[in-house]
N, C-alpha and C positions, 0 to 999 in steps of 0.2 A: 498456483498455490501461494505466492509470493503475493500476489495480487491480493487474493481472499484474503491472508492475513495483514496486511497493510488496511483494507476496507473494514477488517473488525477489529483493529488496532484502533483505526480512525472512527469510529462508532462509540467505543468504550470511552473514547477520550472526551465524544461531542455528550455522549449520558450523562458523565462523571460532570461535566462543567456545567451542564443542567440543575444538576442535585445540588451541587454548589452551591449555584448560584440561589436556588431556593430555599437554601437554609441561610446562608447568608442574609437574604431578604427578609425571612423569619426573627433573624437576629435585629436587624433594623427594627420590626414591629415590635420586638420584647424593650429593645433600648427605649424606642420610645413609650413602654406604658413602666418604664424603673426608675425612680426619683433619678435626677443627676445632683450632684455635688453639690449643688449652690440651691436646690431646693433644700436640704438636711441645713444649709446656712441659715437661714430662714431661721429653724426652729433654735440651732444650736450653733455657737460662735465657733468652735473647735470639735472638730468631727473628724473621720476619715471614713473608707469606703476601698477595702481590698478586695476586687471584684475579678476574679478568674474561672470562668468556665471553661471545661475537659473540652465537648465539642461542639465551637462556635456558638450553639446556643445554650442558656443553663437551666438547670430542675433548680438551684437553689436563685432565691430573688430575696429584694429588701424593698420596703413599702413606708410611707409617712405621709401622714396625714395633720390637719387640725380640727378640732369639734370641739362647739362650746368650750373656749382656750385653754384646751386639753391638745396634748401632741401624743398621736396614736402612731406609735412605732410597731414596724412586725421584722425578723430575719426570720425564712422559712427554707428550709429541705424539701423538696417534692420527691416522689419517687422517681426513679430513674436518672439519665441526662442525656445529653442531646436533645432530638426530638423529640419524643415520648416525655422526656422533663421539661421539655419548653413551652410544650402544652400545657402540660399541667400547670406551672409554674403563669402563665399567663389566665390561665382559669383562674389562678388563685390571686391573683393581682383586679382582676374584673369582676371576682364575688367579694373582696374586700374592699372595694370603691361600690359598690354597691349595698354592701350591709353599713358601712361608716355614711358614708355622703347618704343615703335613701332613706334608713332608718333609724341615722343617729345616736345608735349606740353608743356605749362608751365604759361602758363595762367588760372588762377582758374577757370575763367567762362565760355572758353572754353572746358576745362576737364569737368567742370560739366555736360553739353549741350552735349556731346561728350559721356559721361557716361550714362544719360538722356536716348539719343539716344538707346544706345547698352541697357540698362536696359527692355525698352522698347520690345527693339526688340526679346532678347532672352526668354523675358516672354510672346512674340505674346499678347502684350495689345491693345486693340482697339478704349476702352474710352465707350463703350458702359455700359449702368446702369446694377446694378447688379454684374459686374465683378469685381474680386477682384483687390484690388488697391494696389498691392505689391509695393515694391520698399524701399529706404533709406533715413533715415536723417541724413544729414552729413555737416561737418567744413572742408574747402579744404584751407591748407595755403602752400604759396609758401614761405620761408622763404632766404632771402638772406644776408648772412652775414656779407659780404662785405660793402652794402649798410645801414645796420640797417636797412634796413627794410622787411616790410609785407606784400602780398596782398592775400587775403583769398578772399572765396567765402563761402556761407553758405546756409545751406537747412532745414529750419526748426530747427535748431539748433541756439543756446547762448554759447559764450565762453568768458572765464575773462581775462582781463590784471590785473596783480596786478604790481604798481609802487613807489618804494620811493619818498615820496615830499621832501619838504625840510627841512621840521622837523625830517626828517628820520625816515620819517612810512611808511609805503606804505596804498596808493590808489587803490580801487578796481573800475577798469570801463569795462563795460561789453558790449558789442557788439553783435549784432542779426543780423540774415542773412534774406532771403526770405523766405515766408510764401507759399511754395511749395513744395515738397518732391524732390526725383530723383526714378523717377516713372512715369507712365498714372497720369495726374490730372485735371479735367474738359474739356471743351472741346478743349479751346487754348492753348497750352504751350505757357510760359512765360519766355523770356531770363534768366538767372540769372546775377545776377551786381556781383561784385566785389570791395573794398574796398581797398587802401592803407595804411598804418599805418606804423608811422616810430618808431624803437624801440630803445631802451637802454641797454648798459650795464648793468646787474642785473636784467632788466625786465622777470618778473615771467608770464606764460601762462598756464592757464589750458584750456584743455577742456573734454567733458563729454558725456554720453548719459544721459539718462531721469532716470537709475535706481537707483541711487543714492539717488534723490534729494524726487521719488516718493515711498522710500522704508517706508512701516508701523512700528511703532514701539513707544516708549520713554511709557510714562504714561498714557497716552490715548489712543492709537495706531492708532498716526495718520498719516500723510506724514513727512518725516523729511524735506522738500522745500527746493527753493532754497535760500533762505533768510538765513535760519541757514546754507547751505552750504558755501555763501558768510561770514558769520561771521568766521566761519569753518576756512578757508583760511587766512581771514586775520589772524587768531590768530596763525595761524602755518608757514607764510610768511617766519618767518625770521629765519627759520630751515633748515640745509641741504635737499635735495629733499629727500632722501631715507628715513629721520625723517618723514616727512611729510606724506611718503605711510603710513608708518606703522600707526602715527595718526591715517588719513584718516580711515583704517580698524578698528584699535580700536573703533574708536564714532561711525561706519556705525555697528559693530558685538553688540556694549554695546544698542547702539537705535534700534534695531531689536527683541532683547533678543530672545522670543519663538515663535516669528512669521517669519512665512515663506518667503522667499526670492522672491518678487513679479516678478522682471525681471531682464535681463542681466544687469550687471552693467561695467561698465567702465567708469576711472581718468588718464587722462596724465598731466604731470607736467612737464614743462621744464624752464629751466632756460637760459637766451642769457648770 
């Protein structure tokens, strides 16, 4: 008896370090198709990138681009995480290299629509009850430097401007997309709009996925929201970006303490 369970002792051990290993490997394919650091330098002097995923690999990703000297930023939510979000999440990084670079889009709401579309199709959805309702929430801005300005598209997704007044504080205003996914959702799809916004030198831009703001934790162990997020920001606005990641991780590891990492999380910070 001893025997046998030493042998399926030692089996469970040789599976588990298999699986591992292959998600691990998985992680390696996703890091390499995710901007790194010094590509966001490229477009932007002062940036950050607080990149935490739940299990090894992540459902949420960040994406940038250039076309015709337009800088096409995306943070995106995929459903799920782990595997099932790593997929997807890499889907959604290989159909947006391919709707930007192939078809040169550059309109947010077309991309979206565009995206929509191919999301759709490569998950054979039908809209039929019961089916599952994959797909991503995600922030599409087209940023153009030249012009100061912005025209974004949004999918279920909130992202902050934070702005000096003139008292030389900054202002936090917050901006909401449509109340749709990029996905199957009900029976009609629904255009997506688009927004312009004209920006400032110094204008601070964050944006996020949901795991941040819904991580348990502080004294009670409850959501840290996004209320205390917005406090969050303003109080570290006026710090080089790279100060600001590291904050960021401090208050998100000190309000978490012994409780477990509920979802993928991701913070981009840029500064114009």
């Amino acid at each position: 008896q001893n025997t046998q369970i030493e042998y399926q002792h030692k089996l469970i051990e040789i599976k588990n370090k298999e699986i591992t290993d292959s998600i691990f490997y998985a992680k390696n394919i996703q890091t390499s198709l995710i901007p790194t650091k010094q590509d966001f330098e490229k477009y932007f002097e002062e940036s950050f990138i607080l990149f935490k995923p739940k299990d090894i690999i992540s459902g949420d990703f960040y994406w940038i681009s250039e076309k015709e000297n337009k800088i096409i930023f995306v943070t995106a939510d995929c459903t799920g995480h782990g595997v099932p979000g790593g997929c997807m999440s890499m889907r959604g990084i290989s159909l947006l290299n391919e709707i930007i670079n192939e078809y040169a889009l550059t309109e947010p709401a077309l991309v979206m629509s565009k995206l929509r579309k191919k999301v759709i199709t490569s998950l054979k959805q039908k809209g039929i009850s019961g089916e599952h309702q994959d797909g991503m929430d995600l922030t599409l801005m087209v940023i153009d430097k030249k012009d100061s300005s912005m025209v974004y598209s949004s999918a279920n997704h909130t992202f902050y401007l934070l702005r000096k007044n003139g008292n030389n504080t900054y202002e936090l205003k917050q901006f909401k997309g449509d109340k749709q996914p990029v996905g199957i959702y009900g029976a009609k799809l629904r255009p997506f709009s688009q927004t312009e916004v004209k920006l400032q030198k110094g204008d601070l831009l964050y944006t996020f996925s949901d795991g941040y703001a819904d991580q348990f934790g502080g004294p009670h162990g409850k959501k840290f929201k996004y209320k205390q997020l917005q406090q969050v920001l303003l109080g570290i606005a006026h710090l080089p970006m790279e100060e600001q990641s590291g904050l960021l991780n401090k208050i998100l590891v000190s309000w978490q303490g012994n409780m477990e990492q509920v979802d993928d999380i991701v913070v981009v910070g840029i500064k114009i």
